[in-house]
N, C-alpha and C positions, 0 to 999 in steps of 0.2 A: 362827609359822604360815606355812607354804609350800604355797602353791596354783599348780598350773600346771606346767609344765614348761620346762627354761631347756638349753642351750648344745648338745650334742649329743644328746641322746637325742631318743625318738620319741616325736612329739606329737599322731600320729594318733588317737588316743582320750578326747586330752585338749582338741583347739583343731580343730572340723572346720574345711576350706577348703574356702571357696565360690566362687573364682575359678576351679575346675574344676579337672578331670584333665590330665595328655600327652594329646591325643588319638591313639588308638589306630588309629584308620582314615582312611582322605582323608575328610575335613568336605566335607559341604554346600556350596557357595560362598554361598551366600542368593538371594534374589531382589532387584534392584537397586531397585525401584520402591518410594513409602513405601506401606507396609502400613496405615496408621491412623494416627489423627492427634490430638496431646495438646492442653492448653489451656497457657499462660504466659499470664502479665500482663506484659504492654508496660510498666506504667506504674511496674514494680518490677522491678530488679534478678532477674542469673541466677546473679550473682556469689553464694555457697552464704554468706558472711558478711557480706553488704548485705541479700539480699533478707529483706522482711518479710513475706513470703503463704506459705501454705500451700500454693499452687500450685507458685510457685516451687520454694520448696524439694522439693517433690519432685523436679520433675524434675533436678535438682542430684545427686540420689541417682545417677541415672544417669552421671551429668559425673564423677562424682569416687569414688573409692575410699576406704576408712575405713581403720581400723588394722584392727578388726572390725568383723562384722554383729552381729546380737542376734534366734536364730530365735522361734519360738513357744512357746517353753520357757524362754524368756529365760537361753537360753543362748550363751555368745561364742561368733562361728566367725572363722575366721581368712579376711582378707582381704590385706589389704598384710603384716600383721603375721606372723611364721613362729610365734612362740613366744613364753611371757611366762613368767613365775615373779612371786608376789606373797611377799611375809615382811614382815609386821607391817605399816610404815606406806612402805613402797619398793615400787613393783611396776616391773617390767625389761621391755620388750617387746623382740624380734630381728627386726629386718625383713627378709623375704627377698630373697634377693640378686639377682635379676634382673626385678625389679618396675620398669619403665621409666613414666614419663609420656607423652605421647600425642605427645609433639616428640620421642620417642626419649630425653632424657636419663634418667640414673638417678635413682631415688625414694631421697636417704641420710636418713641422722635430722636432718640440719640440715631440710630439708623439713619433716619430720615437726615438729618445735619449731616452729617457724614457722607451722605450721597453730595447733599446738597457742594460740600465745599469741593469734591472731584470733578462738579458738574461745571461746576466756574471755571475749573482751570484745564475743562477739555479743549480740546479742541471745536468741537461741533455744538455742545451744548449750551458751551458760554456764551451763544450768541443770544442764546433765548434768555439769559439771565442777567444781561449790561444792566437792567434796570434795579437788581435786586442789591444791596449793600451787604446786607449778611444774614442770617439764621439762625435761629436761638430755641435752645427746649423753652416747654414753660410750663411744665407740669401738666399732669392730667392727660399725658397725651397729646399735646398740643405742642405744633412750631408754631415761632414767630416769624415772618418775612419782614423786614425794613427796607422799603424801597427808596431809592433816588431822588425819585420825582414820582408824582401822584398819576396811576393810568386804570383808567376804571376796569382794565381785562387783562391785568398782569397773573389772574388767574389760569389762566392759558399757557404760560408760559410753564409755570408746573408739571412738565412731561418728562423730566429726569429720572432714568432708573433709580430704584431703590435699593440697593445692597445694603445685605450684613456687613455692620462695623468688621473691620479689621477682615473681611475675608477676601480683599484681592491679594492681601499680604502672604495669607497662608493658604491657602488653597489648596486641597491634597485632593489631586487625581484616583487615589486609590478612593475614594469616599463614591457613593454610588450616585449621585447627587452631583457631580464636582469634575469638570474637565480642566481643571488647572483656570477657570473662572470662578469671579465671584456668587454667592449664595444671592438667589433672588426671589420672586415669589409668584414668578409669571405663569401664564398657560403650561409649557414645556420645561423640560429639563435637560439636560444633554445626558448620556449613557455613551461608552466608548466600548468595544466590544470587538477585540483582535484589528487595535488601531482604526477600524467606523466607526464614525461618529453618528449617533442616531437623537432625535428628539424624542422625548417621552412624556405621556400624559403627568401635569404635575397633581397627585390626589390630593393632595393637603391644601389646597388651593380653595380657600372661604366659598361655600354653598356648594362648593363640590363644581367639577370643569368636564363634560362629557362631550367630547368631538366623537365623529363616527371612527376617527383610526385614532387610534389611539398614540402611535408611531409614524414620525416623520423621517424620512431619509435625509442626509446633508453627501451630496455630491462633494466634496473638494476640488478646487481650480486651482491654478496659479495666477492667472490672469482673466481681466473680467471681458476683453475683446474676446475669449474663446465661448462666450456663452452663448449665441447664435449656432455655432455650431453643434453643441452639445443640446440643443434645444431640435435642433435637428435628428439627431444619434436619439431619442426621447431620454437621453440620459438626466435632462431636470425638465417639472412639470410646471412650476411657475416663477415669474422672473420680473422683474419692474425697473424702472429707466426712466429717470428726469432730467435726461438729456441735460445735462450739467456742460457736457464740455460741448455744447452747441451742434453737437451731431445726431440727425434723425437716425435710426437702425434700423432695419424692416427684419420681423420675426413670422416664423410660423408660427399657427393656432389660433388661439381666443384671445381678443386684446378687450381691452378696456381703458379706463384713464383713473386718474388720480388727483388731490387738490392739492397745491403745495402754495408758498408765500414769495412766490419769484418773481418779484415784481417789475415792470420792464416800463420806464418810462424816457420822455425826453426833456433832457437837462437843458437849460435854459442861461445863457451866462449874463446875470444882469447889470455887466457893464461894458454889454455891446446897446450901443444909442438906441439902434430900431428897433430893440427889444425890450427900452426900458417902457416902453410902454403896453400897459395889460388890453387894449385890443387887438395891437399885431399880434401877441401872443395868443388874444382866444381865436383869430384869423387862424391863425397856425391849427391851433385843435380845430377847430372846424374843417379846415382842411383837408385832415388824416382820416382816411376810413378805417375806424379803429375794428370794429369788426372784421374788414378785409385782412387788413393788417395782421390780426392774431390769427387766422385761419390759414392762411396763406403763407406768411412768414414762419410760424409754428407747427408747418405741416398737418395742422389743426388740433393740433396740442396745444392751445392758449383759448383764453376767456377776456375780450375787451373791457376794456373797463374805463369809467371817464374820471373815477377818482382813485384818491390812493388806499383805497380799501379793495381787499377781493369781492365783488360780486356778491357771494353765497354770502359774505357776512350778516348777523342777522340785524346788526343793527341798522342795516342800510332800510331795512322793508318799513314802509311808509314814506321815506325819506323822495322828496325830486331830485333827482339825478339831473347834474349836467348834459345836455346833449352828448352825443356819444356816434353819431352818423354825420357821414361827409354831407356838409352843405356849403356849397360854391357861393351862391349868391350871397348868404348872411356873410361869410367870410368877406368878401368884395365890400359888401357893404360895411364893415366894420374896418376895412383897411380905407377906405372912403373916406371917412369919417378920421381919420388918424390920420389925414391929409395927404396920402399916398393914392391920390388921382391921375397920375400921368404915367404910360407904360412908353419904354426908351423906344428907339427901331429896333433894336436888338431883341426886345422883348422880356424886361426886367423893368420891373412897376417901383417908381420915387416918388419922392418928395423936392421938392427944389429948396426948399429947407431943412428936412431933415436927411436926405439921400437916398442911397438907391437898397432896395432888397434884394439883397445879393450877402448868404450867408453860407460859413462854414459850418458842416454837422463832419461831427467826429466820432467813429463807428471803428469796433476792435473786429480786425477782418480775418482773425482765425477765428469769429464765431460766424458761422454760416446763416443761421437763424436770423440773428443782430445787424450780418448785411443784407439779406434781403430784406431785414426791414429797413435800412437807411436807404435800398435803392426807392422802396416803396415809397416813401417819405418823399423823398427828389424828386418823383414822378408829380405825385397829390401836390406837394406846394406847385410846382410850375403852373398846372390848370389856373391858380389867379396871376401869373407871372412874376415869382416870386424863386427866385435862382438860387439853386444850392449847392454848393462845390462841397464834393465829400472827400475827406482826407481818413483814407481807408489806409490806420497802423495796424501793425504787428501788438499784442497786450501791452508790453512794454513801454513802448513810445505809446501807444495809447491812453495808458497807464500817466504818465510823463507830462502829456500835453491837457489832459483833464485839470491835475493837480496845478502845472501852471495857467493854466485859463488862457490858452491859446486854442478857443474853439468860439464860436457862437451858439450852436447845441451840439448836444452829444446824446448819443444811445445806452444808458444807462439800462444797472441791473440790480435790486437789492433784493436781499434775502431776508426778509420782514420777519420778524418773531409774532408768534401767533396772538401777540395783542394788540397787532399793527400801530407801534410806536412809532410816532412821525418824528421823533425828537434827532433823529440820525439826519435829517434834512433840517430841521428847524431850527436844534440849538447851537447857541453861538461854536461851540466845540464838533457839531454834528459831523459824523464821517463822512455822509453823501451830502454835507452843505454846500457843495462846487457850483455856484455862479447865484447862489439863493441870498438876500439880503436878509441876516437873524431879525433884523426887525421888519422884515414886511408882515401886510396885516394879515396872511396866515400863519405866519408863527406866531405874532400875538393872539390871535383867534384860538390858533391851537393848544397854547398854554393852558385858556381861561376855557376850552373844553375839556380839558386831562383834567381839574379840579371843578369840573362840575357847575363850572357859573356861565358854559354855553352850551348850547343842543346841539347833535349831530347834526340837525339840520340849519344851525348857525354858522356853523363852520364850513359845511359843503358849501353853502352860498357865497360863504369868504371867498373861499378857497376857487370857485369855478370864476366870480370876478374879478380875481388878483392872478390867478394861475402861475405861482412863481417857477413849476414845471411841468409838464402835459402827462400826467399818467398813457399810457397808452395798453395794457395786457398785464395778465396776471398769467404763466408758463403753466402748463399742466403735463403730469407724468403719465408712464405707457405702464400698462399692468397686461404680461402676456400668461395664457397657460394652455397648458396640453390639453388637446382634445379630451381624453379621456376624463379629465375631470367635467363633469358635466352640469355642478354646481356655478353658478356665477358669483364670481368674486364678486365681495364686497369690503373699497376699503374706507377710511377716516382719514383725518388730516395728519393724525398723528399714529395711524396703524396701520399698514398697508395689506396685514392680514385678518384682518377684524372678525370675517364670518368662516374662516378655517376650518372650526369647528362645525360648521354644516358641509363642507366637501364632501361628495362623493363622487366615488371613485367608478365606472362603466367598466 
């Protein structure tokens, strides 16, 4: 299987670029003064493979260029990268040839290696990378990728900074270019100037990069709960939040939202009896108003979803979607049918051979978000009488009792890599394998879709008849900013600052 495009042909339709056009007319010069002003944590690293905040790394996004971006379609666009071709388990990237770093040297694939092996052993980026084995120059400008296992969009996952060889080692502050971080080749630069630190327009930067300010402010924090306040004081103008630790914030100004891969489903343990069979379990989805659910639960920061893909993916368009809305009566009727006709006086619907529906979900109750969706959940099943005792732990013991399979579902949470690899649930080793049988027939389905011998739309049908666990939402992020910017943010999957460079300032 060959995806992509590789050596000379034309790749315009197949890899957009987002580092822009030739510019056709004299640019703008910008305005020198900084325009607005972001937050950093002093107390963490800006280095894009040190720091551990979520703040940080964003602004890192700006510092450093990827191989590709990843738009709202979770589709790759081309950045440093010219071209790639993937075939079975090799994927080739061609980096184009006049991509320079911000000290003028060139961007070769020894770079690019070299990023790649810090990217493994980050903390945050090695999740997008489980799939990759290793990295190899190959002449001409060209990496090698060797992957794992074959997955037609491990393209995506390619959004690791690029740094210059050897420059987190030596990094000299005194260099104008250089705040004691790595050389990179992004948008901005950092400049330090009687201990401020300021972002600066980077020139060297292939077809040339003209925002309207040319200077960004960096506020310094210590901590990221004072940012509401400081957003307050107008002391930072824009700021974003994916409610990571399961807490809504309310902010002044302009908000907006953002796509990310947080995927929020429910675990299924299949070897609880009434569960080993796939109509209680599509009973169950049918039950859940997954809509309700994500609005509600997410403070309206979530996107339903009935499979384990996001939504916006684009390979979903065409595709029949699993029902995805509560309906009561197919639900009834499909517990019918799985011989659970009789409801007790209590009010808990059995079988006199198989027993009664009466299930444990097991929900981590320092996430606020997660329980109210388990209260939601115990609400919607009861409508067919179908009883759920929720054993609402601490992470820990939540933690604790997943691993040992003392649940019958639970409210799970994964952090999908932008090629939505199911293999974390499917394979026999998978991290979120918990309660899933490796050989039911959507991890064999799944296989023979990653190598190309089934269609998306072979697998969605597996996959909504077997249901080995109930997708339920896909988590989405908060993008806030001051009034006075009057430009509407626009961001990407992988850039939360994407149209920056049109900001204006009132």
């Amino acid at each position: 299987m060959i995806i992509g495009c590789f050596a000379g042909c034309d790749v315009t339709d197949k890899v957009k670029d987002t580092i822009g056009e030739i510019q056709k007319t004299e640019p703008d010069p910008g305005i020198d003064e900084v325009g607005y002003t972001l937050p950093y944590l002093r107390t963490d690293s800006l280095d894009p493979y040190e720091c551990e905040s979520e703040t940080n790394r964003n602004i890192s996004v700006l510092l450093y260029d990827a191989l590709f971006s990843v738009n709202n379609e979770y589709r790759a666009e081309s950045q440093i990268a010219h071209n790639y071709e993937l075939d079975g388990k090799t994927l080739t990237v061609g980096l184009k040839a006049d991509v320079t770093f911000t000290d003028g040297t060139a961007i070769t694939a020894e770079d690019v290696v070299y990023s790649f092996v810090l990217a493994k052993n980050s903390s945050y980026y090695s999740a997008y990378l489980k799939n990759i084995a290793e990295a190899n120059e190959s002449g001409n400008g060209t990496v090698v990728f060797e992957l794992k296992s074959e997955n037609p969009y491990e393209v995506n996952n390619l959004i690791f900074p690029i740094i210059k060889k050897d420059s987190d080692k030596d990094s000299d502050s005194s260099d104008d270019y250089s705040a004691d971080i790595p050389v990179g080749s992004g948008r901005y630069l950092i400049k330090e100037e009687n201990g401020t630190k300021v972002l600066t327009v980077n020139k060297q930067r292939l077809d040339g990069y003209h925002p309207k300010y040319n200077n960004i402010g960096l506020k310094d924090i210590t901590e990221v709960s004072s940012i509401p306040n400081l957003f307050s004081l107008n002391e930072i103008d824009f700021y974003t939040d994916s409610f990571s630790d399961g807490v809504y914030k309310r902010y002044s100004g302009e908000s907006g939202d953002f796509e990310t891969t947080n995927f929020t489903y429910l675990g299924i343990n299949s070897n609880t009896k009434v569960l080993q069979e796939s109509k209680v379990r599509r009973a169950i989805a049918l039950l859940i108003n997954r809509p309700d659910l994500a609005s509600v639960s997410f403070a309206g920061f979530g996107t339903a979803t009935s499979t384990p893909f996001n939504p916006s993916f684009y390979e979903l368009e065409g595709c029949t979607l699993p029902p995805i809305k509560y309906d009561k009566n197919s639900a009834i009727e499909l517990l019918e049918e799985a011989g659970y006709d009789i409801v007790s006086e209590i009010g808990i619907r059995y079988s006199p051979e198989k027993g009664k529906l009466e299930l444990r979900l097991l929900v981590n109750k320092d996430n606020s978000f997660k329980l109210a969706m388990a209260r939601n959940i115990q609400q919607s099943l009861a409508q067919a009488d179908i009883r759920v005792v929720l054993k609402e732990y601490s992470y820990s013991k939540y933690v604790s009792a997943v691993e040992s399979g003392a649940y019958d579902l639970y409210i799970g949470e994964a952090k999908l890599s932008n090629s939505f690899d199911l293999s974390i649930f499917f394979a026999e080793k998978g991290t979120l394998g918990y309660g899933i049988d490796p050989e039911c027939e959507s991890a064999t389905d799944y296989k023979s879709f990653e190598n190309g011998e089934k269609t998306m739309q072979e697998f969605l049908d597996t996959f909504a008849d077997d249901l080995p666990f109930i997708p339920l939402a896909y988590r989405k992020g908060l993008t806030v900013r001051n009034e006075k910017i009057t430009t509407q943010a626009k961001t990407i999957v992988s850039d939360y600052y994407f149209n920056i460079d049109e900001w204006a300032v009132e």
